[in-house]
C-alpha positions in Angstrom: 137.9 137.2 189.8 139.4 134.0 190.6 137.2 132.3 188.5 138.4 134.8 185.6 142.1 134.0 186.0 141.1 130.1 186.0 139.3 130.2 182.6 142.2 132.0 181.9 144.5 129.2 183.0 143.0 126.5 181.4 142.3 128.1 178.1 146.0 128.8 178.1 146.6 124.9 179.4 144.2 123.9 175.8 146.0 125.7 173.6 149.3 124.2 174.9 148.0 121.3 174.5 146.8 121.3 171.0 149.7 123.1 169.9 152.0 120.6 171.2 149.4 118.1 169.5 150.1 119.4 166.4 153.8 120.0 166.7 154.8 116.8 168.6 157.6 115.1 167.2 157.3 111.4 165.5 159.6 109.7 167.4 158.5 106.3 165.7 161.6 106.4 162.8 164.5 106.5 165.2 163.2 102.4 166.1 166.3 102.0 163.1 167.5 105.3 161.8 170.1 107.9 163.1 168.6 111.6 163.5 170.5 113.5 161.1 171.0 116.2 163.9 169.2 117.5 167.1 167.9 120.8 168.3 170.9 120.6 170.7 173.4 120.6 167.5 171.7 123.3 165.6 171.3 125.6 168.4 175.1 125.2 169.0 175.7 125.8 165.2 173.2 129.1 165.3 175.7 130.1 168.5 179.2 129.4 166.4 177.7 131.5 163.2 176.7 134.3 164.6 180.7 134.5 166.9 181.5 134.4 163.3 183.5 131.0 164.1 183.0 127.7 161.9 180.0 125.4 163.1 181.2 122.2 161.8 180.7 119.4 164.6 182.2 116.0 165.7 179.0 113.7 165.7 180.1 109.9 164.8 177.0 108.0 165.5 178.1 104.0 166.0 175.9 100.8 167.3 175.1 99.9 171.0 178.1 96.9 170.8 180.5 99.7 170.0 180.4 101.9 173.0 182.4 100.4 175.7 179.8 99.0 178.5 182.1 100.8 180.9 180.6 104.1 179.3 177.3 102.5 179.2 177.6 101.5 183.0 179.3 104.7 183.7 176.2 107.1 182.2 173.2 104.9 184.0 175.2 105.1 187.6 176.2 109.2 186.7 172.9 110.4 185.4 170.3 107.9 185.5 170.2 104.8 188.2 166.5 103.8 187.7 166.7 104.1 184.2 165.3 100.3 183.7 163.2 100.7 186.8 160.4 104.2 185.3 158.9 104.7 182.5 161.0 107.8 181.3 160.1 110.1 184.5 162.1 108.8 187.7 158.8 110.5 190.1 161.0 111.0 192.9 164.1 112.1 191.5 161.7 114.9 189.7 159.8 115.4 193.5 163.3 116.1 194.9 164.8 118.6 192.3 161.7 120.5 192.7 161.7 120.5 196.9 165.1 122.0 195.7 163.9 124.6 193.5 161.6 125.8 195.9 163.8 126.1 198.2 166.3 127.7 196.3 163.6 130.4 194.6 164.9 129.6 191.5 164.5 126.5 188.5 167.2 124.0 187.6 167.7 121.1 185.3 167.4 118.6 188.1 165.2 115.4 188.1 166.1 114.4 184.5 166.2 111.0 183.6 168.6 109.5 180.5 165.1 109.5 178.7 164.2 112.9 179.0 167.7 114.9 178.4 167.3 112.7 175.1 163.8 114.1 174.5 165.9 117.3 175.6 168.3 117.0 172.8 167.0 116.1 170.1 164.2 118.1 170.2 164.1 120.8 172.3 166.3 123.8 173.7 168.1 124.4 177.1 165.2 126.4 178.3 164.1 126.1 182.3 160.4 127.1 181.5 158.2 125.1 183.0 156.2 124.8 180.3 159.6 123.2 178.3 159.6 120.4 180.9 155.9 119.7 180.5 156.6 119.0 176.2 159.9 117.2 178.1 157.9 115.4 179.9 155.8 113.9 176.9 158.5 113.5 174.4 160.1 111.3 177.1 156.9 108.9 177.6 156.9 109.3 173.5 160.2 107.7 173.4 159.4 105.4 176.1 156.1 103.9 174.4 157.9 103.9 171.0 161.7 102.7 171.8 163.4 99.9 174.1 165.6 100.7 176.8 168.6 99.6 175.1 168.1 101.8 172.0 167.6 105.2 174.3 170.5 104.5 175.7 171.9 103.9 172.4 170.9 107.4 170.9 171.5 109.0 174.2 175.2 108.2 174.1 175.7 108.8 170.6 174.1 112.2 170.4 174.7 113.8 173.9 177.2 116.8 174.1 180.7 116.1 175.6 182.8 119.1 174.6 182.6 122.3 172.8 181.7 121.1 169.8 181.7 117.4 170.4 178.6 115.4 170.0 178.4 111.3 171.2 180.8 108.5 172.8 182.5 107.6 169.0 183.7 111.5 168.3 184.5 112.0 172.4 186.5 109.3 172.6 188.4 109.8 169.4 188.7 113.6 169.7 190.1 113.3 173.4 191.7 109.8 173.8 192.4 108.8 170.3 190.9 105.7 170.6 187.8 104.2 169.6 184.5 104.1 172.2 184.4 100.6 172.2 188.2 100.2 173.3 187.7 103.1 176.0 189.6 102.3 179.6 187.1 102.4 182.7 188.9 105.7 183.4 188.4 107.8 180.4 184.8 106.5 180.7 184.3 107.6 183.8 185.4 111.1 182.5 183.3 111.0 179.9 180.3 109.9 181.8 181.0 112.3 184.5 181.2 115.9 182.4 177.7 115.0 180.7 176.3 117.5 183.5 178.5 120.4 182.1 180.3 119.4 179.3 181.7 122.8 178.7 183.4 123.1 182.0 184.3 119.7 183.0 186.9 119.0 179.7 187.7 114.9 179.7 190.8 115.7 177.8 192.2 118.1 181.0 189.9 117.4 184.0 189.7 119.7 186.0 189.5 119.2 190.0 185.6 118.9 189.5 185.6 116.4 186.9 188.3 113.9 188.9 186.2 113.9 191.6 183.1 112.9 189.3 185.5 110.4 188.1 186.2 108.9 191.4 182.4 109.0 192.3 181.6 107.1 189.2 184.0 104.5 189.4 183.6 103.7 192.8 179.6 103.2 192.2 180.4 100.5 189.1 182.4 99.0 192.0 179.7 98.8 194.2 177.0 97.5 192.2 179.4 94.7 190.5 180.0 97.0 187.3 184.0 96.5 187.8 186.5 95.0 189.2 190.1 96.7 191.2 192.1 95.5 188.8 190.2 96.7 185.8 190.4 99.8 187.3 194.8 100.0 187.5 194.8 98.3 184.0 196.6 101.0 182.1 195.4 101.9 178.6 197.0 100.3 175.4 198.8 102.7 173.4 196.5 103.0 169.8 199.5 103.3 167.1 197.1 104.1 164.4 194.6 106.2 166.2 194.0 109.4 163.9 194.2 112.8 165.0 191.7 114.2 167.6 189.5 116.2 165.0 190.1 114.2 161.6 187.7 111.6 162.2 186.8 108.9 159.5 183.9 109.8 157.2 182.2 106.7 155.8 179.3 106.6 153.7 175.7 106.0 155.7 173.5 103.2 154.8 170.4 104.8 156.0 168.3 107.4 155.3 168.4 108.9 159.0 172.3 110.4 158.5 173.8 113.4 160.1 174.2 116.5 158.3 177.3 116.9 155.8 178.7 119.9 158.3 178.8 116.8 161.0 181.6 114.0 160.7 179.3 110.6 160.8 179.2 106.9 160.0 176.0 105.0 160.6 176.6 101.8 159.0 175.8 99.3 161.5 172.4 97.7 163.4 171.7 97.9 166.5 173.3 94.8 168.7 171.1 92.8 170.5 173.3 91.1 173.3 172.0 92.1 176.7 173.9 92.8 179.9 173.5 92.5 183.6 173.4 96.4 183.6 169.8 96.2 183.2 169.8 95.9 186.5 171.3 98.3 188.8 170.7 99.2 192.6 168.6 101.9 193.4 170.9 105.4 194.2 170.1 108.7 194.5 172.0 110.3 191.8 173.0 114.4 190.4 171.6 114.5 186.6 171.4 117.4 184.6 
């Protein structure tokens, strides 16, 4: 009998695999070109059309140098602290979040590294099957073998949900600060950064008492680790005279062939930026990701 349930198991575990063969994703074009959308943003749109609502969405994608590096900082010290340290799976972070789960009875999101909520997003569904996390799992070493660090980050930030209907750091920070995310105070980085766990609940525009204290948390680790100084911290934000309204934001014409859809506000006109920075770097922490 248990023999019989083990051919079972692995003839199932063969025809995972070579469906997941066939079906993997070719991860190789986004070395220079923006994904027009994700699963994330169609499933969302799916959701809005059948509430009978509109499904347009806020999704702006802009170059690593524009996104402020206290939002860059801010997302590796709030979701991923070893991102420059594994290979796409942080092993113990993953051993941890399923101690939890067994203990709990029950499956969560936890263990996910920056790498792997990207693999998440763009190509597959909020699912907790196990089976999700294994084609999770391999996406995230695709992306690894395929992409440098500094572009993951790059699409991570630009693509990640952070609002009801709000899609990357260029469309959050225009739609809740009216600013741009390159001119983004540590603050309202550290809100943004800190409702990427929930970004549904935990609203950057009014914080709630969750989302202040995520705010805090974050802000005192970029402290800790050299990310920020005190004063950078009280340095209230500059008043943007010209900022445009929250939803209205600028539509320019793509360069590439890798553009959102025309239902999604975008620009992608510029390269990625190749400056490093000393956030490469940061201390190991144990940190909540989704």
């Amino acid at each position: 009998m248990m023999r019989r349930v083990a051919g079972i198991v692995v003839l199932l575990l063969v025809a995972f695999a070579s469906y997941e063969w066939i079906t993997f994703p070719n991860v190789a074009p986004l070395k220079d070109q923006w994904p027009k959308t994700t699963a994330f943003m169609e499933l969302r749109k799916r959701e809005l059309r059948a509430e009978g609502k509109d499904d347009t969405l806020l999704y702006q994608p802009v170059a690593y140098a524009r996104i402020s590096p206290y939002l860059r900082r801010g997302a590796l010290v709030a979701e991923d602290n070893e991102f420059y340290e594994h290979k796409g799976v942080d092993v113990e972070a993953l051993k941890a979040a399923i101690r939890k789960d067994l203990e709990k009875k029950k499956l969560t999101q936890g263990g996910s590294t920056i790498t792997m909520q990207l693999a998440k997003n763009l190509y597959l569904n909020p699912s907790r099957n196990p089976l999700r996390k294994i084609e999770e799992y391999f996406i995230a070493r695709s992306l690894e073998n395929h992409l440098s660090k500094k572009r993951i980050l790059e699409l991570y930030l630009n693509v990640v949900e952070m609002g009801e209907r709000v899609y990357g750091a260029e469309a959050a920070s225009q739609f809740y600060f009216h600013t741009s995310a390159s001119a983004l105070t540590p603050s309202q980085a550290a809100l943004l950064a800190g409702c990427l766990p929930n970004p549904r609940e935990m609203n950057p525009g009014a914080p709630n008492k969750r989302l202040r204290a995520r705010e805090r948390m974050i802000l005192a680790r970029m402290r800790r680790w050299g990310y920020l100084f005190e004063e950078e911290v009280l340095t209230p934000p500059t008043p943007k005279k010209n900022a445009p309204p929250p939803p209205e934001l600028e539509q320019t014409p793509p360069t590439d062939t890798a553009t959102p859809a025309p239902t999604q506000t975008t620009t992608s006109t510029e390269t990625t930026e190749t400056t490093e920075t000393n956030e490469s770097q940061p201390p190991p922490q144990t940190t909540t990701t989704q």
